[in-house]
MIBA-962799 format. One record per residue: residue in one letter; x, y, z of N, C-alpha, C in turn. Coordinates in pm, 1 decimal. Example, Ala and Ser with C-alpha at 12.3 -4.5 7.8 and 13.67 -1.06 7.14 Angstrom:
<nodes>
+------+----------+----------+----------+----------+----------+----------+----------+----------+----------+
: code :      n_u :      n_v :      n_w :     ca_u :     ca_v :     ca_w :      c_u :      c_v :      c_w :
+------+----------+----------+----------+----------+----------+----------+----------+----------+----------+
:    A :   1319.0 :   -569.0 :    780.0 :   1230.0 :   -450.0 :    780.0 :   1320.0 :   -330.0 :    780.0 :
:    S :   1285.0 :   -225.0 :    708.0 :   1367.0 :   -106.0 :    714.0 :   1290.0 :      3.0 :    787.0 :
+------+----------+----------+----------+----------+----------+----------+----------+----------+----------+
</nodes>
This chain:
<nodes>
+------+----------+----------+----------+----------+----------+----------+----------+----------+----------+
: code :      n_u :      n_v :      n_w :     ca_u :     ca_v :     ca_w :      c_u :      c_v :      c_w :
+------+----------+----------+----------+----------+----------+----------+----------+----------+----------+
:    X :  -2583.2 :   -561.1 :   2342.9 :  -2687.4 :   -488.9 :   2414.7 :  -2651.7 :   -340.9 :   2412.6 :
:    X :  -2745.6 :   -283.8 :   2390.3 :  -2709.4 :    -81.1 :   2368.1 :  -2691.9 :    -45.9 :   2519.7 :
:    X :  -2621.0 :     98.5 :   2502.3 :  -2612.8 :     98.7 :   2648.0 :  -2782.8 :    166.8 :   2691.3 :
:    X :  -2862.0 :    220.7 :   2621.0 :  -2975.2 :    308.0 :   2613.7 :  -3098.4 :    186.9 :   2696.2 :
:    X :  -3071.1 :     17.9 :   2677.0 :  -3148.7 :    -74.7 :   2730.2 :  -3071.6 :   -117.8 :   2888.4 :
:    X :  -2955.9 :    -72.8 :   2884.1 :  -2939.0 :   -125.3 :   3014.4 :  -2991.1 :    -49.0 :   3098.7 :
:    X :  -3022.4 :    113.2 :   3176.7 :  -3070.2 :    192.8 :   3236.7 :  -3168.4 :    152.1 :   3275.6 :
:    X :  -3222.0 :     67.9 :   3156.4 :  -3383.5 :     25.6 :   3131.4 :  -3444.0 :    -42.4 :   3222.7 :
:    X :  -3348.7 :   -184.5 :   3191.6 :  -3332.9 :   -303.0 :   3292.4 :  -3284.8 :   -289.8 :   3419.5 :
:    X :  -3241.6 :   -198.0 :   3455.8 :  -3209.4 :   -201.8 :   3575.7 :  -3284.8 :   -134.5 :   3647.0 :
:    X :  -3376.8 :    -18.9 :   3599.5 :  -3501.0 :     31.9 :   3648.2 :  -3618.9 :    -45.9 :   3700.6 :
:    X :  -3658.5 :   -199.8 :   3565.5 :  -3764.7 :   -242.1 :   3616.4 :  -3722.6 :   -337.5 :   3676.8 :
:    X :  -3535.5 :   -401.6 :   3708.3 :  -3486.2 :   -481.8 :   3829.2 :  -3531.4 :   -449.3 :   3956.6 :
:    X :  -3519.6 :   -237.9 :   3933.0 :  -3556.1 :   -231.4 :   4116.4 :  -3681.6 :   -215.2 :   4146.0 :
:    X :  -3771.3 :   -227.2 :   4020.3 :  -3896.9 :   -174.9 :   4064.5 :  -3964.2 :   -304.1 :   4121.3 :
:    X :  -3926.5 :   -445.4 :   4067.1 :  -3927.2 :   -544.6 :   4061.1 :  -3914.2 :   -589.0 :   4218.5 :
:    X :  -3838.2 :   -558.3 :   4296.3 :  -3754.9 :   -588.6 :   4433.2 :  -3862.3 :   -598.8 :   4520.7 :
:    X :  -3912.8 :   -660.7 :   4610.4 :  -4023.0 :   -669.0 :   4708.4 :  -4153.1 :   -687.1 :   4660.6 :
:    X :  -4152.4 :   -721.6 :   4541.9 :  -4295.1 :   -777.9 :   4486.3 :  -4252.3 :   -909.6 :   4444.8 :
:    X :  -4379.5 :  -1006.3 :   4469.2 :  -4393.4 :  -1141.2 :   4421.9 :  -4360.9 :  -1130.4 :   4246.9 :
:    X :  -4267.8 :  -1198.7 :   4266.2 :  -4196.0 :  -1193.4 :   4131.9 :  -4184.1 :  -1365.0 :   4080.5 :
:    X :  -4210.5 :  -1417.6 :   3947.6 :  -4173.4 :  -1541.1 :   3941.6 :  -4081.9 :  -1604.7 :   3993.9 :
:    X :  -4002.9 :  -1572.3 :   4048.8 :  -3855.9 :  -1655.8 :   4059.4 :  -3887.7 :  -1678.3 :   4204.2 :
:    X :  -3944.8 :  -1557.3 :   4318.6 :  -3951.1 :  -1578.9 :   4451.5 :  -4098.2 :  -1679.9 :   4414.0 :
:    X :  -4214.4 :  -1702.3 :   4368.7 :  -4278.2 :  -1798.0 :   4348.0 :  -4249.6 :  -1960.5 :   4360.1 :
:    X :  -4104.8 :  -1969.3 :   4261.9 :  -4017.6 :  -2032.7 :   4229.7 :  -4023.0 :  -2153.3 :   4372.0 :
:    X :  -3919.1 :  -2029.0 :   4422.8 :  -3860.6 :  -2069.2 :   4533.2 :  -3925.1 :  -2092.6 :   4628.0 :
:    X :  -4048.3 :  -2021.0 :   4658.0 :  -4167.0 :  -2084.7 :   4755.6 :  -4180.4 :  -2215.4 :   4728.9 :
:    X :  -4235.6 :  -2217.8 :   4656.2 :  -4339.2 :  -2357.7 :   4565.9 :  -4197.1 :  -2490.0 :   4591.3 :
:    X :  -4048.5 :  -2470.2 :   4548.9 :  -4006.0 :  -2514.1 :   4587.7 :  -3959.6 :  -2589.5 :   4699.1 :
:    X :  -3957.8 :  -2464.4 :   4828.1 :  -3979.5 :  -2469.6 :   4972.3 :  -4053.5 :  -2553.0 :   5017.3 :
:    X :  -4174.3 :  -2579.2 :   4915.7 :  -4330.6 :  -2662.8 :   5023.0 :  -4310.0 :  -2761.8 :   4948.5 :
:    X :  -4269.7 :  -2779.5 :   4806.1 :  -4257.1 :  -2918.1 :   4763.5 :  -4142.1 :  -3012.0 :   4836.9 :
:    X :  -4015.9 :  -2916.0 :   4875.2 :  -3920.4 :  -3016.0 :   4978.3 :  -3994.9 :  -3026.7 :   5086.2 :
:    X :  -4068.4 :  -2930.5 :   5132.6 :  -4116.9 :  -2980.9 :   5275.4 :  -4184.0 :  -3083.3 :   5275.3 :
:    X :  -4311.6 :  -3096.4 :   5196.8 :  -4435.4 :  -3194.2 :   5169.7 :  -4332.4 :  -3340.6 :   5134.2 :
:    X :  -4227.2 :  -3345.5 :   5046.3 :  -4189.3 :  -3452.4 :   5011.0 :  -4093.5 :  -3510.8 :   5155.8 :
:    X :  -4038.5 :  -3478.5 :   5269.5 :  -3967.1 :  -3447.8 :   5373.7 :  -4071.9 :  -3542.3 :   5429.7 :
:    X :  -4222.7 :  -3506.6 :   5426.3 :  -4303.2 :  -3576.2 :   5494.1 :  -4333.9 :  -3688.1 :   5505.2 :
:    X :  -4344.4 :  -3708.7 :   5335.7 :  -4393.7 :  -3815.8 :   5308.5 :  -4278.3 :  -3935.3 :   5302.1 :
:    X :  -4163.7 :  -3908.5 :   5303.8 :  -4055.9 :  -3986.0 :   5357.8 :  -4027.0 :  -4021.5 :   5519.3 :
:    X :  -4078.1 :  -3966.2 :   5535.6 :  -4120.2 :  -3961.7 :   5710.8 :  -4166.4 :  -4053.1 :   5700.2 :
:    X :  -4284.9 :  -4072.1 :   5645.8 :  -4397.9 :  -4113.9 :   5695.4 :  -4405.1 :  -4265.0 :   5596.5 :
:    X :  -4304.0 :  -4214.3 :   5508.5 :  -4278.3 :  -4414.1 :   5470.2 :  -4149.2 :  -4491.6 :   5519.5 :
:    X :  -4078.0 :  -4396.8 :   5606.1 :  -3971.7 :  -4478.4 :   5725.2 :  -4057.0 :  -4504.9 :   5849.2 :
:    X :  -4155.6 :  -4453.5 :   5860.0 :  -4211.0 :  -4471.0 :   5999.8 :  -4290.1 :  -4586.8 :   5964.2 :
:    X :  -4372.6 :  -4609.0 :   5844.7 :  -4439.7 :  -4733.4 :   5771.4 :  -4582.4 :  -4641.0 :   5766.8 :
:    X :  -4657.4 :  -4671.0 :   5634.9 :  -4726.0 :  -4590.2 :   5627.9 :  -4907.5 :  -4690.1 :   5663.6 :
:    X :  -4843.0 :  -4741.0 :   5699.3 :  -4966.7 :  -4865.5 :   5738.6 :  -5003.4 :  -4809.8 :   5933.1 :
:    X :  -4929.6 :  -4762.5 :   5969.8 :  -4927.6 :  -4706.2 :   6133.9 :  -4989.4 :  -4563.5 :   6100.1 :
:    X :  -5068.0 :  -4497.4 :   6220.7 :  -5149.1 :  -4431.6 :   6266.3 :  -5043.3 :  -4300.5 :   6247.5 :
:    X :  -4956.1 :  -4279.5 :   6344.5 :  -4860.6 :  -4155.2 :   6242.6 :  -4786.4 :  -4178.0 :   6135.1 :
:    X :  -4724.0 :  -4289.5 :   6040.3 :  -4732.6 :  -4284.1 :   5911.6 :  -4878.6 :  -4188.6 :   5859.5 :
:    X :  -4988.6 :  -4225.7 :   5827.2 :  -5117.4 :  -4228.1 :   5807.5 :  -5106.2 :  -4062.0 :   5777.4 :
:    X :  -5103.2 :  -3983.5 :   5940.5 :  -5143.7 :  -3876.7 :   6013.3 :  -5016.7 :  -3791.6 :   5907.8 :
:    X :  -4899.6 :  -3829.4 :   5928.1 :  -4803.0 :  -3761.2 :   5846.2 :  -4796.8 :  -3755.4 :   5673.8 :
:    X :  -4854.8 :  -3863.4 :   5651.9 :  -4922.9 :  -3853.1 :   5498.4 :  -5027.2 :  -3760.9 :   5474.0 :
:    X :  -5119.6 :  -3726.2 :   5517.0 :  -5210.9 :  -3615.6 :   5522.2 :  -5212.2 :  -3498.2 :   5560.9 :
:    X :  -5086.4 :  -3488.1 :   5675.9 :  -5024.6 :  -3349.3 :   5705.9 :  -4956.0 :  -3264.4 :   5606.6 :
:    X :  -4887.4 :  -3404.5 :   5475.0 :  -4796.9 :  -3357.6 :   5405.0 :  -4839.8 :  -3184.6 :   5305.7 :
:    X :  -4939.0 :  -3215.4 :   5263.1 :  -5005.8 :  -3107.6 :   5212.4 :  -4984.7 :  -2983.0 :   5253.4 :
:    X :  -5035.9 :  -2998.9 :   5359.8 :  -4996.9 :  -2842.2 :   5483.4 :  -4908.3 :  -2807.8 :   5488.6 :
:    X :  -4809.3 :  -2890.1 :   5517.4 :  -4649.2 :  -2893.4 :   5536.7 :  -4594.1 :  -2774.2 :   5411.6 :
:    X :  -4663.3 :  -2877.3 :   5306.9 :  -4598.1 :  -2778.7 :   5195.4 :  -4665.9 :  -2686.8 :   5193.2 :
:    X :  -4765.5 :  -2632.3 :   5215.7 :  -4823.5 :  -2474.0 :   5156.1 :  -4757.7 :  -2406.9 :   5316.9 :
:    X :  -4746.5 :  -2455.1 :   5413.9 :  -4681.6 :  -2387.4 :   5518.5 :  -4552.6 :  -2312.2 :   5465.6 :
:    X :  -4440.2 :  -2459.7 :   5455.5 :  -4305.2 :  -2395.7 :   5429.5 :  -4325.4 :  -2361.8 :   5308.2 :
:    X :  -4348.0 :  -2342.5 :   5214.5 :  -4371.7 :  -2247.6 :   5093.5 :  -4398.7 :  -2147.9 :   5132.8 :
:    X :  -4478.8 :  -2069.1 :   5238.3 :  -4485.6 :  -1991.3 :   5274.9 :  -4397.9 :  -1894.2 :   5361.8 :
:    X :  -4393.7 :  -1985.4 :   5446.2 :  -4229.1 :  -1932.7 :   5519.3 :  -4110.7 :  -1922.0 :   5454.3 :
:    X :  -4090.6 :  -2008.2 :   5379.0 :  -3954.4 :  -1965.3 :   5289.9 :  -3987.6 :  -1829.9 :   5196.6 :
:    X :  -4098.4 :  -1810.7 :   5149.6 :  -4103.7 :  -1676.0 :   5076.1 :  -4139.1 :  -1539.8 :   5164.2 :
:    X :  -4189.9 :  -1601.2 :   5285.2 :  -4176.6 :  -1464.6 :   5391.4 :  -4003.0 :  -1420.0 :   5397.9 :
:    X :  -3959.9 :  -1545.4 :   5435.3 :  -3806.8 :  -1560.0 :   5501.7 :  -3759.5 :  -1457.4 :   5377.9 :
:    X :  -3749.1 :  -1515.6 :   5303.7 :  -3695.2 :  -1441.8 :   5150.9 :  -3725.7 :  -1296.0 :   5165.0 :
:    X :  -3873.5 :  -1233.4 :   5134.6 :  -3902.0 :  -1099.3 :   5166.9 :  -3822.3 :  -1022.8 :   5286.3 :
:    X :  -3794.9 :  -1072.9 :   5406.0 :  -3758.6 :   -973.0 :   5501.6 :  -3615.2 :  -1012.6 :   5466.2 :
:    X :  -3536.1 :  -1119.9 :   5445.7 :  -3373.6 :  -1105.1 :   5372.5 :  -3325.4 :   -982.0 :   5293.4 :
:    X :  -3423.6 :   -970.1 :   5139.2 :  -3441.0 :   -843.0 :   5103.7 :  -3451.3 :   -714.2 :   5115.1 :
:    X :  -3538.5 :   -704.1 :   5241.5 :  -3596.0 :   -554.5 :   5321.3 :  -3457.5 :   -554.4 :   5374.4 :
:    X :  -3382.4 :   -646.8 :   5447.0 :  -3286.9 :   -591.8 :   5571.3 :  -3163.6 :   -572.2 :   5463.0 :
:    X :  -3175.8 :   -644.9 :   5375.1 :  -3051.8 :   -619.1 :   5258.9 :  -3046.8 :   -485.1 :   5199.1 :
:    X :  -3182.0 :   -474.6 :   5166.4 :  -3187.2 :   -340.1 :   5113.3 :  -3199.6 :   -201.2 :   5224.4 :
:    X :  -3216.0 :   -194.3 :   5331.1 :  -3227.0 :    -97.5 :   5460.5 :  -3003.0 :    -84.8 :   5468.7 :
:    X :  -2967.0 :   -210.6 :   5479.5 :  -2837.8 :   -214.3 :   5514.8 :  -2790.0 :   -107.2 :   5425.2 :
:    X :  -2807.6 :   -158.0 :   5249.0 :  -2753.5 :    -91.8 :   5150.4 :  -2774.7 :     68.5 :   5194.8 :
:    X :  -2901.6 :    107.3 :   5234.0 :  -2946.5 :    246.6 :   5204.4 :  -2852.6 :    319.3 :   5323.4 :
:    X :  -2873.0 :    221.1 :   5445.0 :  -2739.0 :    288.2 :   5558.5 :  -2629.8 :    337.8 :   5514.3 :
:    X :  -2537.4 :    195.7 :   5435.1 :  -2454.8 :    260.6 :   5406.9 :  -2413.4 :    350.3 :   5265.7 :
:    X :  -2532.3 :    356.5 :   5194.4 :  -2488.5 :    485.1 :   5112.7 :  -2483.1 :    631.7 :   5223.7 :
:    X :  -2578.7 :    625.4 :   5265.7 :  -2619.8 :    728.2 :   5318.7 :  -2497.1 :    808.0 :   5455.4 :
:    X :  -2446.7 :    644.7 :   5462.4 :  -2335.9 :    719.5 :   5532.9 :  -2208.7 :    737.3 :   5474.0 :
:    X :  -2156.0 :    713.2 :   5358.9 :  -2075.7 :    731.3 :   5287.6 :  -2113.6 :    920.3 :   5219.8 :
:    X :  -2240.4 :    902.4 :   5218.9 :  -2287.7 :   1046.6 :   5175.1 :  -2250.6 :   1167.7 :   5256.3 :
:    X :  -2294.8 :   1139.4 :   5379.7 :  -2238.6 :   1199.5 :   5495.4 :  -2123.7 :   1245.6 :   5553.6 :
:    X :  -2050.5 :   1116.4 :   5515.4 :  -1898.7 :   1107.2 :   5541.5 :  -1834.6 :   1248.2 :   5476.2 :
:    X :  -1864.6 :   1238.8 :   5329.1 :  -1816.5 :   1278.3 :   5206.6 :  -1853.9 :   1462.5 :   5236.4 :
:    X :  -1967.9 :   1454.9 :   5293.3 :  -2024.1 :   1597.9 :   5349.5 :  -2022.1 :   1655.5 :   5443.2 :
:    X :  -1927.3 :   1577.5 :   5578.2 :  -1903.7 :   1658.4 :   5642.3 :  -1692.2 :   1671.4 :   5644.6 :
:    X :  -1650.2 :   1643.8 :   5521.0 :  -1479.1 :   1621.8 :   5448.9 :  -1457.0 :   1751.5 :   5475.2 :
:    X :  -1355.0 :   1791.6 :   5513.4 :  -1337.4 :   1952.8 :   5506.6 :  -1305.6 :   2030.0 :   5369.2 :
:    X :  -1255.9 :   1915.0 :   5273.7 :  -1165.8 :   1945.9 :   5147.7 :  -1309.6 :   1992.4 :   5021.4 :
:    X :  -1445.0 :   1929.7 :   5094.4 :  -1554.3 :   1890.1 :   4964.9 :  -1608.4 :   2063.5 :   4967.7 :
:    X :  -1570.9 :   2076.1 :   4823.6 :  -1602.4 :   2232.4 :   4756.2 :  -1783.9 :   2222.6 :   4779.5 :
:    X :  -1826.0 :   2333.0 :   4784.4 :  -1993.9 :   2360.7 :   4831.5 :  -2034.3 :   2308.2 :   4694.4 :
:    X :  -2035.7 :   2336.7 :   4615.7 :  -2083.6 :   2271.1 :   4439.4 :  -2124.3 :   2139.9 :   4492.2 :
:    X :  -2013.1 :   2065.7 :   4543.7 :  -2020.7 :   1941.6 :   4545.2 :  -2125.0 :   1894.5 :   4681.4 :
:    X :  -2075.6 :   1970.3 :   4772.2 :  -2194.2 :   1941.1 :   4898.8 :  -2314.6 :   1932.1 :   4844.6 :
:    X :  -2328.9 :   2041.6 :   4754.2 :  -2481.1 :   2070.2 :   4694.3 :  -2518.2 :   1958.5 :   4665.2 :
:    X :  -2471.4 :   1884.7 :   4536.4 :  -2461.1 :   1735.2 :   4477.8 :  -2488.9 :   1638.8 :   4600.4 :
:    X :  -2386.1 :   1634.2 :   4664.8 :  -2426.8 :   1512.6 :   4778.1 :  -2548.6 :   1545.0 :   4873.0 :
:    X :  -2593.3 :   1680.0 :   4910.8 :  -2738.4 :   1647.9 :   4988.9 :  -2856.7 :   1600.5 :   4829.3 :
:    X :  -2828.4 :   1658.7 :   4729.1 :  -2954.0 :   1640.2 :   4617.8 :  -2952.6 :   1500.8 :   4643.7 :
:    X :  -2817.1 :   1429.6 :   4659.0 :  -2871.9 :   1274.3 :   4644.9 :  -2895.3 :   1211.1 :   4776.5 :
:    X :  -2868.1 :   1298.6 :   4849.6 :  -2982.4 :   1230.9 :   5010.0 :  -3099.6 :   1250.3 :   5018.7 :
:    X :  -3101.5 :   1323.4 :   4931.0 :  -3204.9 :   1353.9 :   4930.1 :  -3353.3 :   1231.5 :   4795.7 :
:    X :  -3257.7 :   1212.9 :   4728.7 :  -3304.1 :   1117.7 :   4606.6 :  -3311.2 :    975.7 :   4734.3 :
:    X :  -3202.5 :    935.1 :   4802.3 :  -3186.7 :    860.2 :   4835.1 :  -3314.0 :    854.3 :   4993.2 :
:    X :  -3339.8 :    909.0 :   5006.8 :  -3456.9 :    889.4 :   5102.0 :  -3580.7 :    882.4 :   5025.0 :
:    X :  -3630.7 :    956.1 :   4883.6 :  -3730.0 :    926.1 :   4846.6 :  -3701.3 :    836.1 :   4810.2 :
:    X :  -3602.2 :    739.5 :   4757.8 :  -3575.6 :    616.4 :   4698.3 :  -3647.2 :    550.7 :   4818.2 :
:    X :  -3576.8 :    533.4 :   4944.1 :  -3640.6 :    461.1 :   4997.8 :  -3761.0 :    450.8 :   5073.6 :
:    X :  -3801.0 :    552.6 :   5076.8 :  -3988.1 :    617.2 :   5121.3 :  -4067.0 :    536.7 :   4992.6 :
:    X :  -4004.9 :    559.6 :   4869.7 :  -4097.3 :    446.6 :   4760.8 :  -4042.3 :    320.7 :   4759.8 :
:    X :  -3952.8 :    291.5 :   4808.8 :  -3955.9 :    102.4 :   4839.0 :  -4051.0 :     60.4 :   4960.2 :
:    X :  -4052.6 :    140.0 :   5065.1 :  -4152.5 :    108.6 :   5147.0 :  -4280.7 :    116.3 :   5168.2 :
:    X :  -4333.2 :    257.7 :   5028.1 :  -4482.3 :    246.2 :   5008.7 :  -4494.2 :    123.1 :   4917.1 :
:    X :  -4401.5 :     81.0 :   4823.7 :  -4436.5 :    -10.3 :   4739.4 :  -4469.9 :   -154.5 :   4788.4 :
:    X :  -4370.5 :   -191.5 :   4920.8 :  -4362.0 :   -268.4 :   5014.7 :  -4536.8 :   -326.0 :   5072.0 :
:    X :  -4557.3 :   -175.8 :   5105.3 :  -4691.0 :   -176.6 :   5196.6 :  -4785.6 :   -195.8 :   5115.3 :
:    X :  -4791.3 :   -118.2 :   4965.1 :  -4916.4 :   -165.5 :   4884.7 :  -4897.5 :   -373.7 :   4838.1 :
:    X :  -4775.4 :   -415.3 :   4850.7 :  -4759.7 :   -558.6 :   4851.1 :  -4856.2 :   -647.4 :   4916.5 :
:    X :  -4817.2 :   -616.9 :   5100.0 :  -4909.7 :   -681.9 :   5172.8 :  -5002.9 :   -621.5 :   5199.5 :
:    X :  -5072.2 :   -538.2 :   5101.6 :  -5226.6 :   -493.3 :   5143.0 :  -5278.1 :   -545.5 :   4982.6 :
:    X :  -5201.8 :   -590.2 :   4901.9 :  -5284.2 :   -672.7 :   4775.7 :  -5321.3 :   -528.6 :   4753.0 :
:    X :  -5275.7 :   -399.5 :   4782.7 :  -5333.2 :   -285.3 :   4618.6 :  -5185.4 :   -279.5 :   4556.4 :
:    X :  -5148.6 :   -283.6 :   4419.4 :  -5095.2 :   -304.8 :   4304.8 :  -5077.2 :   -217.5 :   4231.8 :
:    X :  -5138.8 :   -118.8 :   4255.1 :  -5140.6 :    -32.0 :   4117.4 :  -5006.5 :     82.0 :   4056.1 :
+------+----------+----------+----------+----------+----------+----------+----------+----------+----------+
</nodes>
């Protein structure tokens, strides 16, 4: 692999981050198929010839588009707080580094430019965030 494609990939990794992406799909769809199948085992230990057997066989459906759902919410805010944590602590390592008595001004310069990168970094994870759950995309 060149090094000229890795930059690459790792650009549309982060652009990638907080959007419905196949893999979090994945794992939804997964989520509601254990749930739905959860049910329907329920509901053939309980005997499916009885009134909640029955009721839990027909719930099963829901079940799954529910927890499919919740597991890919769950997933999204894992991410957000993963990624808020990360930005803390760059940002305080940045800080740290800038208020050192030893750090030459050249270099201060350097470390606010990238607090500065590093807040628009994360001002565009959170507009990108917001155009997510408002379904605009563009």
């Amino acid at each position: 692999m060149t090094e000229a494609r890795v930059p690459a990939q790792r650009a549309a990794r982060k652009q990638s981050r907080g959007r419905s992406t196949p893999q979090n799909s994945i794992n939804a769809g997964l989520g509601g198929i254990g749930g739905g199948t959860g049910m329907v085992a329920i509901a053939h230990s309980v005997g499916v010839d009885t009134a909640l057997g029955q009721t839990l066989l027909y719930a099963a459906p829901a079940v799954s588009v529910i927890a499919g759902s919740l597991l890919y919410n769950l997933k999204l805010q894992a991410e957000w707080y993963t990624e808020r944590w990360q930005v803390g602590r760059a940002r305080k390592t940045l800080e740290k580094q800038l208020k050192y008595p030893h750090t030459s001004t050249e270099h201060k310069t350097e470390i606010k430019a990238l607090l500065e990168e590093l807040d628009h970094a994360a001002a565009n994870a959170e507009l990108e965030r917001i155009k997510l759950f408002s379904g605009n995309r563009r």
